[in-house]
Residue, then its C-alpha position, 0 to 999 in steps of 0.5 A: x511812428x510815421x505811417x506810410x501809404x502809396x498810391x501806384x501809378x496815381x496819374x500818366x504824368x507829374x502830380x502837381x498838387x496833393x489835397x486832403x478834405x477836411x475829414x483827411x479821409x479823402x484825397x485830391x491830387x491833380x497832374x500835368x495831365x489836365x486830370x483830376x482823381x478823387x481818393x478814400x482811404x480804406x480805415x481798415x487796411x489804410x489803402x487808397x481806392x480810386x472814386x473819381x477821374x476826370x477831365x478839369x481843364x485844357x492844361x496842366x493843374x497846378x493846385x486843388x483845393x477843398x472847401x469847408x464840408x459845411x458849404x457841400x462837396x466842392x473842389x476848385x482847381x487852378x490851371x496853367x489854361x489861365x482859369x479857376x474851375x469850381x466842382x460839386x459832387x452831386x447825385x449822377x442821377x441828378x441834373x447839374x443845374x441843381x446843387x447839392x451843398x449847403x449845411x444839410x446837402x450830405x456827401x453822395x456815394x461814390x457809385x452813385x455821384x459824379x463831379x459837376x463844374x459849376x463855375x469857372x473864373x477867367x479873370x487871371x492874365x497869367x498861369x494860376x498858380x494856386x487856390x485856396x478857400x478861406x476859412x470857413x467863418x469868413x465864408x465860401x470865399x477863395x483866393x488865387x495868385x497867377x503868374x501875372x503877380x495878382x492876387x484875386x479874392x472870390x465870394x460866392x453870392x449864389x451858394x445853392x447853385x454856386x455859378x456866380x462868384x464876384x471879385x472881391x479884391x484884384x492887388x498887384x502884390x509885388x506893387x502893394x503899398x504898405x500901410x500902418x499894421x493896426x487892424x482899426x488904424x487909419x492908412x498913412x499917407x505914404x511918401x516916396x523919394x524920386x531923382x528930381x524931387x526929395x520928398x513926393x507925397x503920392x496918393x494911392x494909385x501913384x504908389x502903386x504905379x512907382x513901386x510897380x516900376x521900382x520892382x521891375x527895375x530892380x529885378x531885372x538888375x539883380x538878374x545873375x546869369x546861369x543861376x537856378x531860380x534867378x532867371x526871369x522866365x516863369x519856370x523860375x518864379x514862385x507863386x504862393x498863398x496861405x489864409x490865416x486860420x485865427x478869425x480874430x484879426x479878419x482877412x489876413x493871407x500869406x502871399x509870394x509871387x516872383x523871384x524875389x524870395x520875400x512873403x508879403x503878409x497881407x491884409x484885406x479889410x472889408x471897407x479898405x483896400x487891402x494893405x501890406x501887414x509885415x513882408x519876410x524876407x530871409x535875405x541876409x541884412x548888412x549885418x549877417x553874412x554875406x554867403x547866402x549858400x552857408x548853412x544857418x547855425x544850429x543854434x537856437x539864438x542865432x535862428x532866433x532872430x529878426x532878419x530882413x523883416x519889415x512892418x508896414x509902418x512907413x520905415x519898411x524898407x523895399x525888397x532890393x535894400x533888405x537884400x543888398x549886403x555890407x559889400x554893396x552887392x545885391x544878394x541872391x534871391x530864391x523864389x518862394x514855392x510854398x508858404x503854409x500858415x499854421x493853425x493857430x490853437x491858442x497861441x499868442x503868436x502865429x507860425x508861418x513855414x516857407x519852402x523856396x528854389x534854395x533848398x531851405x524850409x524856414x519856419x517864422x514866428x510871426x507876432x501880432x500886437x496885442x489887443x491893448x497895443x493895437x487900442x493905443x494906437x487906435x486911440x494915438x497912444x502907440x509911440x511906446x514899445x510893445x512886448x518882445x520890444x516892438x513898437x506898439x501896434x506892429x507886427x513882426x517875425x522872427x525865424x525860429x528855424x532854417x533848414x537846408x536838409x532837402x539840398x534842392x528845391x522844396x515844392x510844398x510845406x504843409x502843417x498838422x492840424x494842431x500847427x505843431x508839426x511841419x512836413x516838407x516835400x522836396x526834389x530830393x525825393x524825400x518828405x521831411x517832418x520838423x517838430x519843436x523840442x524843449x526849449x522851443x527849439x524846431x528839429x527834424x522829426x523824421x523822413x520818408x522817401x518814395x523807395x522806402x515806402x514801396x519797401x516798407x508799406x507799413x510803419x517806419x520808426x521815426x527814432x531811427x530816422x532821425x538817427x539816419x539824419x544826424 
């Protein structure tokens, strides 16, 4: 049964981001309209009553974000005004130079608090497209991609009045160098071919400076007028990002950024500069079809396999030649709109779930090494093959499911809190659920649109849902 809510008339304009609190009985949605409302569920009838309404920023809101309950009450917003904002619930009584979180901070009455900014980060040069805080075993930390293709990693050094945030990491993700995968391994030295010279070896900068210029090169090539998506304007691009919930391999987020359609798996050690883990990219290879717009097969061998995916090993291939088909042609590339990293529950792999401008959720099952591998490699003993036929010590990916249900653009996908069920929002007008069968095998699990909730405002049989959509 899926359960259904509505919230009429939420904000005077498009709502750009919807965002539960860890207990789900809080909602935070912004909008267009530079506002942001804080909501409660009432358990006993499972309607939304409105507690907070404010000014955030001087443009459109583009994301918001909860923190862990342990660090206090706190919000950070993303705005198209190029700036992060970091809100605290506190007492209206109370100063707002004061802060209320920490462990024992408690939650504050709606009649009786009010939302204070306690900070506010300006280091973007583009539009923020997205926050997101860690999980909370790394610490009051957040990330943010903007427009300008960066990726920034904040700390709080000062979580009683939570005004001093520092920097971690600022990596231009599109010009990331790839370096070995293994989390104890030491970083390669990488070697790029140019016109005048075979075999170059660049030291860090360079690579980034090169590459930097490569991918501007090669967009601008692969533009095809009057496609949606493959423009250059920022209206066309995606920007997304998405931590790694497992604590065992550290630091890992799932960023995209651009029109390039690819997810670069990121590393961020503490003592090394950040490093490319694995890149998804669903462009068709050279050996899959050269129609990008055919509907995947249903059959679970055939989603079920490698495609455009590359480790961070030194034969990882760029993005415009995983892209380029048997003919010689470049492929149509979708940006990336959203990208969700599942909660891992046990798992010996990781699923990763993308919505992009074409349309498709695609769901891949991203497999770390195993502690033994990642050892070997450590200890020079990784020349071998790993499980699943990997080489030792790399990671890969799989997709395990390609959907192209919603027919238009897929704005956000999002994950259960067991990693076992998969939602996705798209300009259809509908939101789709997607669960795995028998067989490992991931189906759709239902639908709901805005029209039946507002005829329906209770429950829908999810049998007779998945009935309408075979």
């Amino acid at each position: 049964m899926i359960q259904t809510g509505l919230i009429q008339n939420a904000h005077n304009d498009l709502v750009t981001d919807a965002s539960y609190d860890f207990y789900g009985l809080r909602l935070a949605t912004c909008s267009l309209d530079q506002r942001v409302k804080v909501w409660r569920l009432d358990e006993s009838d499972g309607s939304w009553s409105l507690e907070h309404d404010w000014k955030a920023h001087d443009a459109a809101i583009s994301k918001v974000s909860w923190a862990h309950p342990e660090f206090g009450t706190i919000l950070a917003t993303a705005s198209f005004d190029r700036t992060v904002k970091i809100w605290e619930q506190v007492p209206a009584t109370e100063p707002d130079g004061i802060g209320l979180n920490g462990p024992n901070g408690g939650q504050p009455s709606a009649s009786s608090s009010k939302w204070v900014e306690r900070a506010m980060l300006v280091d973007a040069k583009g539009t923020v497209r997205a926050v997101e805080f860690a999980p909370q075993h790394f610490g009051l930390k957040l990330a943010t991609i903007s427009s300008d293709n960066y990726l920034r990693i904040y700390e709080c050094l000062e979580q009683p009045s939570l005004a001093t945030w520092h920097l971690l990491e600022e990596v231009d993700v599109l010009a990331l160098p790839t370096a070995s995968p293994s989390t104890r391994s030491n970083a390669q030295t990488l070697t790029n071919a140019t016109p005048m010279q075979s075999s170059a070896p660049l030291d860090g900068n360079s690579v980034s400076l090169v590459a930097h210029a490569l991918q501007q090169q090669q967009a601008a090539q692969s533009q095809v007028p009057g496609r949606p998506g493959l423009g250059t304007r920022e209206a066309d691009g995606g920007w997304c990002i998405s931590w790694c919930k497992d604590k065992y391999w550290g630091e890992i987020i799932a960023a995209g950024c651009g029109i390039d359609g690819i997810v670069k798996i990121i590393q961020i050690p503490p003592s090394r500069r950040p490093s490319t883990l694995l890149t998804l990219n669903p462009s068709p290879s050279s050996s899959a079809s050269s129609d990008p717009f055919s509907r995947p097969s249903t059959n679970p061998s055939t989603n079920a396999s490698t495609i455009g995916v590359s480790n961070g090993a030194g034969d990882a291939t760029s993005a415009s030649d995983a892209a380029s088909t048997s003919n010689g042609t470049s492929a149509k590339t979708f940006a990336v709109t959203s990208v969700a990293w599942a909660p891992s529950c046990g798992r010996s792999y990781h699923l990763v779930a993308t919505g992009s401008r074409d349309g498709h959720v695609r769901i891949w099952r991203v497999k770390p090494p195993t502690p033994s591998e990642d050892l070997e490699e450590d200890e020079g003993y990784g020349d071998g093959e790993g499980q699943d036929g990997n080489e030792a010590g790399r990671w890969s990916a799989t997709v395990v499911g390609d959907f192209d249900d919603h027919k238009f653009a897929v704005g956000r996908v999002e994950w259960n809190i067991t990693g076992t069920i998969l939602s996705s929002a798209g300009n259809d007008g509908r939101v789709r659920l997607w669960k795995m069968t028998a067989g490992n095998v991931w189906r759709p699990a239902g639908h709901i649109s805005v029209e039946q909730a507002e005829e329906l405002q209770a429950d829908v049989d999810m049998g007779d849902m998945a009935g309408e959509d075979s």
